[in-house]
TIDRENVO-403533 format. One record per residue (C-alpha): residue number from 1; x, y, z; residue in three letters. Coordinates in nm, 4 decimals. Each point is the difference from the previous one (the first is absolute). Example, Ala and Ser with C-alpha at 12.3 -4.5 7.8 and 13.67 -1.06 7.14 Angstrom:
TIDRENVO-403533
+-----+----------+----------+----------+--------+
! num !     east !    north !       up ! residu !
+-----+----------+----------+----------+--------+
!   1 !   1.2300 !  -0.4500 !   0.7800 !    ALA !
!   2 !   0.1370 !   0.3440 !  -0.0660 !    SER !
+-----+----------+----------+----------+--------+
***
This chain:
TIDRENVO-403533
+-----+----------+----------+----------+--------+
! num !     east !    north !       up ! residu !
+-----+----------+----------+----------+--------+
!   1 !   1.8029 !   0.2796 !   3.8316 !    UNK !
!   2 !   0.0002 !   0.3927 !  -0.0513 !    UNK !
!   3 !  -0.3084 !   0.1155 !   0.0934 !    UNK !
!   4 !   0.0452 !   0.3520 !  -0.1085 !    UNK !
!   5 !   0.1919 !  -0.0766 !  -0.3217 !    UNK !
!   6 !  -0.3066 !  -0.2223 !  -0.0877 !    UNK !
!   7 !  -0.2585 !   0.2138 !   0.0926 !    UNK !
!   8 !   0.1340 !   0.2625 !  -0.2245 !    UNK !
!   9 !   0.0619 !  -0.1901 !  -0.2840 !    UNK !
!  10 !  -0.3407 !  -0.1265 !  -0.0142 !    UNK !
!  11 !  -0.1353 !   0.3430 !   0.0344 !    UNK !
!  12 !   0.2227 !   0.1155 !  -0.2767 !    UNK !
!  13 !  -0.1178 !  -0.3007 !  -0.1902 !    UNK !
!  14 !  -0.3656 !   0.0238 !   0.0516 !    UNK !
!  15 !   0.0174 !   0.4351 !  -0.0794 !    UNK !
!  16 !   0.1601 !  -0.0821 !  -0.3284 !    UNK !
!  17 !  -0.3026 !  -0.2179 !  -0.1173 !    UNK !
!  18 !  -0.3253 !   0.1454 !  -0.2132 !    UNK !
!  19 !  -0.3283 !  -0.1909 !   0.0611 !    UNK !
!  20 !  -0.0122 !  -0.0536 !  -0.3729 !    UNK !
!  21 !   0.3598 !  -0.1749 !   0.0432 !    UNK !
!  22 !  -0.1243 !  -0.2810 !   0.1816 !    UNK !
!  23 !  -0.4145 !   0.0005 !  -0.1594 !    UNK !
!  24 !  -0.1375 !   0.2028 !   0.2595 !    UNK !
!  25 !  -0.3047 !   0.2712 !  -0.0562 !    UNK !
!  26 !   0.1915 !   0.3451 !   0.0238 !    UNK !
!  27 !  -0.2963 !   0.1396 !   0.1877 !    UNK !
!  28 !  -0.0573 !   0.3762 !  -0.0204 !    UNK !
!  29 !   0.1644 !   0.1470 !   0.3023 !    UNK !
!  30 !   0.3161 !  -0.1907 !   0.1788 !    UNK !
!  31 !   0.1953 !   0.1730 !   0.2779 !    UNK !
!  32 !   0.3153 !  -0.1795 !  -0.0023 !    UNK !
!  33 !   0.2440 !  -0.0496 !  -0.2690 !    UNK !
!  34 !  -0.0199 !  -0.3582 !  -0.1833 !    UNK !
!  35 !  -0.1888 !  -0.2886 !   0.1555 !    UNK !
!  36 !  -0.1401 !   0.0029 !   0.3373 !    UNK !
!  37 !   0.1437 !  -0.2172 !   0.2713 !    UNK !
!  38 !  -0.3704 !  -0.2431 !   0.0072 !    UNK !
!  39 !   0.0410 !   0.0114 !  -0.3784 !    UNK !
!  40 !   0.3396 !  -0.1577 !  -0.0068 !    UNK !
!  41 !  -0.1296 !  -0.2861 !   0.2824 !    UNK !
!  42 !  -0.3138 !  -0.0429 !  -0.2450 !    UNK !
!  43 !   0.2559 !  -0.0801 !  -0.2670 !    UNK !
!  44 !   0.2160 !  -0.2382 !   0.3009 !    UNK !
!  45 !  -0.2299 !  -0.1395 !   0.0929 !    UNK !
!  46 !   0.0622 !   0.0968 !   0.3391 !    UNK !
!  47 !  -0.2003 !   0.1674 !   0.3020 !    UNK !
!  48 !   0.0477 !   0.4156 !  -0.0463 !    UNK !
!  49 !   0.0509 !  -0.0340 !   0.3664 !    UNK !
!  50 !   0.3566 !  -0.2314 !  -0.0402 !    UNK !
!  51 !   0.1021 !   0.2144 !  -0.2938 !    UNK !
!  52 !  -0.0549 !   0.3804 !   0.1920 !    UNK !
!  53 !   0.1983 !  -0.1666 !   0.2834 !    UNK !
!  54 !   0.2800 !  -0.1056 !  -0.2189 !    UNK !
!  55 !   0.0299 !   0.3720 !  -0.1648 !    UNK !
!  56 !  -0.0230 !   0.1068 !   0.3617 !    UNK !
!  57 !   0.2780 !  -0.1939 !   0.1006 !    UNK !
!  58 !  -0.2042 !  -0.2019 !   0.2368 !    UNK !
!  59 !  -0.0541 !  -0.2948 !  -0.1865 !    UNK !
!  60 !   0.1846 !  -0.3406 !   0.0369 !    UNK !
!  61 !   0.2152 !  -0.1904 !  -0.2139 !    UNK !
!  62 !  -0.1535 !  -0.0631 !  -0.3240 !    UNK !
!  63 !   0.0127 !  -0.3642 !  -0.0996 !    UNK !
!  64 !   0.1008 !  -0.0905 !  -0.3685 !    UNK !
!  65 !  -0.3251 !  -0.0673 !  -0.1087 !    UNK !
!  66 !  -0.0993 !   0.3683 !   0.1448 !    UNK !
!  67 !   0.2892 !   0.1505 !  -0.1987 !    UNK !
!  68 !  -0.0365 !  -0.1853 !  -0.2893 !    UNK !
!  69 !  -0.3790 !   0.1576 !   0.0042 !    UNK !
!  70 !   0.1469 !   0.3911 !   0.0219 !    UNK !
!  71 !   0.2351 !  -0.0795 !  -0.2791 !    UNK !
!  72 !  -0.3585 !  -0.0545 !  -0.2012 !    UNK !
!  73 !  -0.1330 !   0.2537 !   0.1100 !    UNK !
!  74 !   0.2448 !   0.2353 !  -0.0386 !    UNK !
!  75 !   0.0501 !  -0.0595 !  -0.2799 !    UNK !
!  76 !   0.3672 !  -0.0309 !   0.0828 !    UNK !
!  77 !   0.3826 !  -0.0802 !  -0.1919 !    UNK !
!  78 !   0.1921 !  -0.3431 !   0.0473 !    UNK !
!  79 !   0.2392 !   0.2766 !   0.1251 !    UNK !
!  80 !  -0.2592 !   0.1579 !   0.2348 !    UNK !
!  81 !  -0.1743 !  -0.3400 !   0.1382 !    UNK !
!  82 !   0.3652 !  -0.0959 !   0.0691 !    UNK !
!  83 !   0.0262 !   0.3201 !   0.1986 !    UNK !
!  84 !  -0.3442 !  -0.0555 !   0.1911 !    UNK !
!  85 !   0.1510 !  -0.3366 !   0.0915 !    UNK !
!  86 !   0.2951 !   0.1364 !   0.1675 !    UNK !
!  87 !  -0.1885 !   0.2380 !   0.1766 !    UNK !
!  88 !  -0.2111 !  -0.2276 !   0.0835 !    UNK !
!  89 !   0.2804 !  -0.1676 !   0.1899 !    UNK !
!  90 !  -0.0335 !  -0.3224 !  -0.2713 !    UNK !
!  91 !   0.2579 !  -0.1177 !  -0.2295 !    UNK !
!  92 !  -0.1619 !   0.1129 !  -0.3962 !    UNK !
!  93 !  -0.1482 !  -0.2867 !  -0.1839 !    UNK !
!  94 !   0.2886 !  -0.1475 !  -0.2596 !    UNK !
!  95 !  -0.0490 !   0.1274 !  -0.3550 !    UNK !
!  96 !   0.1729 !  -0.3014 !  -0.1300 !    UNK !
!  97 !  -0.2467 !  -0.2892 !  -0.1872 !    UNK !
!  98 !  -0.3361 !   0.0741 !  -0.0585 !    UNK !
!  99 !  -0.1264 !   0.3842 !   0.0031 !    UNK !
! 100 !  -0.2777 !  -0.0032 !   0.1988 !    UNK !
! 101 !  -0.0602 !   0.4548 !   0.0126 !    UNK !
! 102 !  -0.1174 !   0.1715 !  -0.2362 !    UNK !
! 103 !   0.0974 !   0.2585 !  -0.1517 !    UNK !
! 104 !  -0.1497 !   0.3083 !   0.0896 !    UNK !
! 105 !  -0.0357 !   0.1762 !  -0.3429 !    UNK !
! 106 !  -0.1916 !  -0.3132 !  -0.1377 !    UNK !
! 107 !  -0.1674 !  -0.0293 !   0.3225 !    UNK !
! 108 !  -0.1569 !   0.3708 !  -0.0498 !    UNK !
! 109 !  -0.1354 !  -0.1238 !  -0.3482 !    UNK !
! 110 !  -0.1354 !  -0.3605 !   0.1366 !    UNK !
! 111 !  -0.1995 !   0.1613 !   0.2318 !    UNK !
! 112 !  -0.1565 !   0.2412 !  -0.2692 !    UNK !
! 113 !  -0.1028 !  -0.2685 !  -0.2271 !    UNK !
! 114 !  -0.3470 !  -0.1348 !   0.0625 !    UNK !
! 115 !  -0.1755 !  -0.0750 !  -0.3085 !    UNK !
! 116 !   0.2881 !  -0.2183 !  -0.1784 !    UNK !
! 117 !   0.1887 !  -0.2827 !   0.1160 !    UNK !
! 118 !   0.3641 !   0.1031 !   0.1357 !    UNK !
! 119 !   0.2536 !  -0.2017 !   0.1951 !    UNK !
! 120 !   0.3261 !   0.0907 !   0.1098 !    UNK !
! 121 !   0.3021 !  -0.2815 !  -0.0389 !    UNK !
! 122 !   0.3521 !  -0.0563 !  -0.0146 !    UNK !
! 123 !   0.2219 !  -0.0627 !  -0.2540 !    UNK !
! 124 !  -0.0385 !  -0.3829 !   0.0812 !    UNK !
! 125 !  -0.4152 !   0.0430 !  -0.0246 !    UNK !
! 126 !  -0.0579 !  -0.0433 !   0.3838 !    UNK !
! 127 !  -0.2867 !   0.2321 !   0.0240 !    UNK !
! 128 !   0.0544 !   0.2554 !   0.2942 !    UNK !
! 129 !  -0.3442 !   0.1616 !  -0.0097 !    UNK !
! 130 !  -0.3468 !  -0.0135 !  -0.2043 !    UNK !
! 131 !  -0.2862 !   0.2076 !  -0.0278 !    UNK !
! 132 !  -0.3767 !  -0.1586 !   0.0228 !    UNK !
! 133 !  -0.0675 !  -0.0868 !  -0.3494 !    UNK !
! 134 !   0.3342 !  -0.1750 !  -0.0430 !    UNK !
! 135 !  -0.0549 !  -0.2007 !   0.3246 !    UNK !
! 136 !  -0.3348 !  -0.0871 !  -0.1581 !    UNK !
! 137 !   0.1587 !  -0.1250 !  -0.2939 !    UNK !
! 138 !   0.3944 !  -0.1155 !   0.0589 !    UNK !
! 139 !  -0.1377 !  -0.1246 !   0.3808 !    UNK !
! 140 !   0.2135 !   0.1057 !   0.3180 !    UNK !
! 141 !   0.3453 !  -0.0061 !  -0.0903 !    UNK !
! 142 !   0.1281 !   0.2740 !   0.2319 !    UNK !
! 143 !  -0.0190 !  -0.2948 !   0.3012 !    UNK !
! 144 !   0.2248 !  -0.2770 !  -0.2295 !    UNK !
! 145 !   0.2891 !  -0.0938 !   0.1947 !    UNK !
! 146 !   0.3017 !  -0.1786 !  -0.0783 !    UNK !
! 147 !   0.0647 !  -0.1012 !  -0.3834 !    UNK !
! 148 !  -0.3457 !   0.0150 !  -0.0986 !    UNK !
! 149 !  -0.0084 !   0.4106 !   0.0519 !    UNK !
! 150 !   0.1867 !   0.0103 !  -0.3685 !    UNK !
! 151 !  -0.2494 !  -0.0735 !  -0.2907 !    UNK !
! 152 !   0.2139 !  -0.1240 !  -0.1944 !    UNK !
! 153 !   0.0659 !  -0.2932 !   0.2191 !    UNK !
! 154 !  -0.3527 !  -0.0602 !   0.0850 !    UNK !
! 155 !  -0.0436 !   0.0139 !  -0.4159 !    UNK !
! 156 !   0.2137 !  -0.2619 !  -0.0119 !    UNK !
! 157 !  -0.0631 !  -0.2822 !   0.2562 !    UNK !
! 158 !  -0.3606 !   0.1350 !   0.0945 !    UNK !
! 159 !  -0.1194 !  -0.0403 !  -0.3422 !    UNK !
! 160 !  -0.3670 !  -0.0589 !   0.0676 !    UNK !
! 161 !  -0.0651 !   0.2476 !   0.2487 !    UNK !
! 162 !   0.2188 !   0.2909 !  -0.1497 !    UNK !
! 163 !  -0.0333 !  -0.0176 !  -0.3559 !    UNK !
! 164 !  -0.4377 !  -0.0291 !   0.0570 !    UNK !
! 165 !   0.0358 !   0.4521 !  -0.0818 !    UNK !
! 166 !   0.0834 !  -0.0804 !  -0.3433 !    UNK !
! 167 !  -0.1305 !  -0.1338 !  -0.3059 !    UNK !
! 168 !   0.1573 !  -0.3453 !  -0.0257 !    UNK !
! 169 !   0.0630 !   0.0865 !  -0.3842 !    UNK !
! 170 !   0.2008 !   0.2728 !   0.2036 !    UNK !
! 171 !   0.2192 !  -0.2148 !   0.1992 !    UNK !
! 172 !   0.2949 !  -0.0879 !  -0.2277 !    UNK !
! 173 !   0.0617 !   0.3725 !  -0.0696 !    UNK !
! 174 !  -0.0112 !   0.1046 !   0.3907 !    UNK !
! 175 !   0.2010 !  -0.2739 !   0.0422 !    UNK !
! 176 !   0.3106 !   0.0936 !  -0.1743 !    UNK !
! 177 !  -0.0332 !   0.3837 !   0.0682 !    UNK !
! 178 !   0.0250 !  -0.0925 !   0.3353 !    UNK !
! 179 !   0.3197 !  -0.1780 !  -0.0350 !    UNK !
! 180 !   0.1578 !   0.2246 !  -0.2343 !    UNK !
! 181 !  -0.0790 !   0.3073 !   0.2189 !    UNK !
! 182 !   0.1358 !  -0.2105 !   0.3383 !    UNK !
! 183 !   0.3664 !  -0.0400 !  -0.2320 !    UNK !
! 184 !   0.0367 !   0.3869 !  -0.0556 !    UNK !
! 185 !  -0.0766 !  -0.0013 !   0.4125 !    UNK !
! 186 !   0.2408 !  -0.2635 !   0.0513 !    UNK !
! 187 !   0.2394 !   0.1427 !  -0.2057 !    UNK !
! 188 !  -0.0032 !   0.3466 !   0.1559 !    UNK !
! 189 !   0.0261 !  -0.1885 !   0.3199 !    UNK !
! 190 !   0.2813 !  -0.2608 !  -0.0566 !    UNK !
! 191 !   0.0809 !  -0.3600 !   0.1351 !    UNK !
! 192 !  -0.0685 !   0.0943 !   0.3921 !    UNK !
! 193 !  -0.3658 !   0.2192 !  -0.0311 !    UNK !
! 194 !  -0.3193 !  -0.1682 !   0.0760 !    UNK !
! 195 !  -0.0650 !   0.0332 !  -0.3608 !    UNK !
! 196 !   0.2460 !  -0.2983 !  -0.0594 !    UNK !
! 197 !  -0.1154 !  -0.2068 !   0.2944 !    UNK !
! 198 !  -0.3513 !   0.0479 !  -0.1828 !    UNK !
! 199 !   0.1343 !  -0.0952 !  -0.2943 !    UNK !
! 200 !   0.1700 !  -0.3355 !   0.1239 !    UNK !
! 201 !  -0.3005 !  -0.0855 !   0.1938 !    UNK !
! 202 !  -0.1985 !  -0.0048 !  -0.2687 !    UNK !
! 203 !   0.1890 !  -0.1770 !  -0.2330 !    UNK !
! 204 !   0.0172 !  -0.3006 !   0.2439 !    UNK !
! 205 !  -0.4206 !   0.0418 !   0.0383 !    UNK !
! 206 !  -0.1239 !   0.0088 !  -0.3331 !    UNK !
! 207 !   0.0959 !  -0.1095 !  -0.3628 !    UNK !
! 208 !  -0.1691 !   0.2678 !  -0.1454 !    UNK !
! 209 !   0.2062 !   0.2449 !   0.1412 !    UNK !
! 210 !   0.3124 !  -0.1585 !  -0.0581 !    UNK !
! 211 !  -0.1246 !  -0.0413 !  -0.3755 !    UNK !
! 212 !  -0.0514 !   0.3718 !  -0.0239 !    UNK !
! 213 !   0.2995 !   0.0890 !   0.2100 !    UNK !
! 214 !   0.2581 !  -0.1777 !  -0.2337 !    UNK !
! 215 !  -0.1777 !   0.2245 !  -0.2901 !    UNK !
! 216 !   0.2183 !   0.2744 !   0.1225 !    UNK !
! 217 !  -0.2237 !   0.2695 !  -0.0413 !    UNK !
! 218 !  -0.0203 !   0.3534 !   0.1515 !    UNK !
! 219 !  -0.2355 !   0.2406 !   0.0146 !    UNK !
! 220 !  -0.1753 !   0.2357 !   0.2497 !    UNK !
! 221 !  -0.4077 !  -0.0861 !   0.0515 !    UNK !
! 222 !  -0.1998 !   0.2210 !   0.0913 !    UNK !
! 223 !  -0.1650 !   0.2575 !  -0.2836 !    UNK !
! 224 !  -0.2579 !  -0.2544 !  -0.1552 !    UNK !
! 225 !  -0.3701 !  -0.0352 !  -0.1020 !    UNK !
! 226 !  -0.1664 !  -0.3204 !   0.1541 !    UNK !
! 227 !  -0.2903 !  -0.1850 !   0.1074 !    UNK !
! 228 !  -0.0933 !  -0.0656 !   0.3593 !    UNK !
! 229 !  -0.2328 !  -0.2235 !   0.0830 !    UNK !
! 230 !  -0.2449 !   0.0300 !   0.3073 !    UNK !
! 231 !  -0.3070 !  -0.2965 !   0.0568 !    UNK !
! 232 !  -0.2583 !   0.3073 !   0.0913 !    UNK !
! 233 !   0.0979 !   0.1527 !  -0.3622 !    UNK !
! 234 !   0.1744 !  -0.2187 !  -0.2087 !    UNK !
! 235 !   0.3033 !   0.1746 !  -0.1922 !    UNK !
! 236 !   0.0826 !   0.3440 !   0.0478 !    UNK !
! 237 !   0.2476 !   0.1466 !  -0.2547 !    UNK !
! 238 !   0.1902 !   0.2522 !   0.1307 !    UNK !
! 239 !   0.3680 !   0.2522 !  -0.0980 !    UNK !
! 240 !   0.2885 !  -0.0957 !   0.2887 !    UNK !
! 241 !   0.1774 !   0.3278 !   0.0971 !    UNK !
! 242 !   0.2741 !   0.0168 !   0.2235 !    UNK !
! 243 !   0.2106 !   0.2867 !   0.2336 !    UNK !
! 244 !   0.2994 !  -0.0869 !   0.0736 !    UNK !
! 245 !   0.1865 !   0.1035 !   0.3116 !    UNK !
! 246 !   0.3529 !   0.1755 !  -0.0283 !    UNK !
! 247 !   0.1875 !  -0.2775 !   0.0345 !    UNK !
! 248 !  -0.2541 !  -0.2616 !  -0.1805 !    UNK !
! 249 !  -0.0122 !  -0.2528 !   0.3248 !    UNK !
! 250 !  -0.4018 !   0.1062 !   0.0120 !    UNK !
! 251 !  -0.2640 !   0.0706 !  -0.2443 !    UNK !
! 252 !  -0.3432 !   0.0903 !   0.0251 !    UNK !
! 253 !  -0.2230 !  -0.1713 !  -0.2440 !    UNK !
! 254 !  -0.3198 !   0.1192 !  -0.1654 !    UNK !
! 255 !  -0.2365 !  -0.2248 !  -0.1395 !    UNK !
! 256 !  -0.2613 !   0.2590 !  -0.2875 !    UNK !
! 257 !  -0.2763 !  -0.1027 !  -0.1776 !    UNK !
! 258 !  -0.0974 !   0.2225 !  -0.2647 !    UNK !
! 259 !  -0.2623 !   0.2958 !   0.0768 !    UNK !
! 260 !  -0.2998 !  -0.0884 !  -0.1180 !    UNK !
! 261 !   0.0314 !  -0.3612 !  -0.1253 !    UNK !
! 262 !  -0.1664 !  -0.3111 !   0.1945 !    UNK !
! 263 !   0.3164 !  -0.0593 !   0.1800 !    UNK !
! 264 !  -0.0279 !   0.2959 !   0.1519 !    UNK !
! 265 !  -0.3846 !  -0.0984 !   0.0783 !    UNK !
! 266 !   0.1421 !  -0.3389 !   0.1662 !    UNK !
! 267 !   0.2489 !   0.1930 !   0.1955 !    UNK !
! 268 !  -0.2586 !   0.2498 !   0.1426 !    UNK !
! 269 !  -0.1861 !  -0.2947 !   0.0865 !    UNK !
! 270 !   0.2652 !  -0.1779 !   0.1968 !    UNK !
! 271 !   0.0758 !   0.3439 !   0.1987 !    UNK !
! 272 !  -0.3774 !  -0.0045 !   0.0958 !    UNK !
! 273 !  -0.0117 !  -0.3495 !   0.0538 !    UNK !
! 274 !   0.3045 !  -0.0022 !   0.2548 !    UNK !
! 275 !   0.1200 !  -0.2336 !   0.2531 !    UNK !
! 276 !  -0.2864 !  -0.2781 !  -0.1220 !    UNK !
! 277 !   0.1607 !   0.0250 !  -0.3824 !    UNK !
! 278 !   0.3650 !  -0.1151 !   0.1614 !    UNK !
! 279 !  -0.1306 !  -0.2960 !   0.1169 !    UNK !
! 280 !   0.1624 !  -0.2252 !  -0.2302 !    UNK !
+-----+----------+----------+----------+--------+
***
């Protein structure tokens, strides 16, 4: 572990940060430049205390879990949490299989949207972060593990459970946009990316997929109008918008009703109704 190399990187880290960056109050006088060092272990969740004495080179090793929380925080790169890690005196987290960081850019916008629904997944729909109101209507899926953290597999051979958002007169449509858009991955991927083991997996679980699979069709899902479905509301229709990152392995998603109408009534209602509304 490098004590001083870590201390300074997390100093350079932290100065580089706006309050605003990470939805924190500016406040109208600050003496130091970007967050303060109690701000950043607010966002940790950490003790200020362990945090000062890691900038002050006095702290001890972080664990994973501790490092994993700065990356967060931070706000930081695959390339810079790889960095912390080595620091750190740990070996960086593999970037092979599923992502499980996200990116910062979309991060920055997640964190600003509060009155619409927004999620933040990869290109095989495991969602890597949510914001309140689509917790309260998608449930947690940032804690899936294993193959149910892609939607389209829970789609598939979780039927009941996953496919209760939507309209049922719905269902065939999502169905075979989901499959399509999981060929152009699979494509771009080839015979050895996750995409493919998806893809086989699936075909061996459900008939329906295999149906739609042999279709051959292609097409990237994401732009759409739609219904949602909630028990507190009943439907919800709503515009799907989507920002990419550079490279297309995450998107953010955006979930609109139009200003005005009684979706956007029902969705005000859900924000204000909160944790007791995502009881499903």
């Amino acid at each position: 572990m490098d004590r001083a190399a870590l201390a300074s990187f997390l100093r350079t880290r932290r100065e580089r940060l706006r309050p605003e960056d990470v939805g924190l109050p500016a406040g109208a006088r600050r003496r130091v430049a970007g967050l303060r060092r109690e701000e950043v272990a607010q966002l940790a969740t950490m003790s200020s205390d362990y945090y000062t004495r890691l900038e002050q080179e006095r702290g001890p090793q972080p664990s994973l879990q501790m490092l994993a929380a700065l990356t967060r925080a931070l706000r930081l790169s695959r390339s810079e949490r790889d960095h912390l890690h080595r620091l750190a005196g740990h070996t960086p987290p593999e970037r092979a299989g599923a992502a499980d960081h996200v990116a910062p850019a979309l991060r920055r916008v997640l964190d600003r949207l509060g009155d619409i629904p927004a999620l933040v997944i990869t290109e095989l729909d495991e969602t890597l972060a949510q914001n309140d109101l689509a917790r309260t209507i998608f449930g947690v899926r940032e804690q899936r593990t294993g193959p149910e953290r892609s939607g389209a597999w829970s789609w598939f051979v979780h039927p009941d459970t996953e496919r209760a958002v939507y309209p049922a007169s719905d269902h065939p449509r999502q169905s075979r946009a989901i499959v399509a858009n999981l060929r152009a991955v699979a494509g771009r991927g080839g015979p050895a990316s996750r995409a493919a083991e998806l893809v086989a997996d699936l075909r061996s679980r459900s008939l329906e997929f295999a149906t739609l699979w042999d279709l051959e069709e292609v097409a990237e899902r994401f732009a759409d109008h739609k219904v949602v479905v909630h028990p507190a509301v009943g439907e919800i229709e709503v515009d799907c918008q989507v920002l990419f990152t550079e490279d297309r392995s995450q998107a953010l998603l955006t979930l609109t009703p139009e200003p005005g109408s009684a979706a956007a009534e029902k969705m005000r209602m859900l924000a204000v109704l909160g944790p007791l509304a995502a009881e499903r």
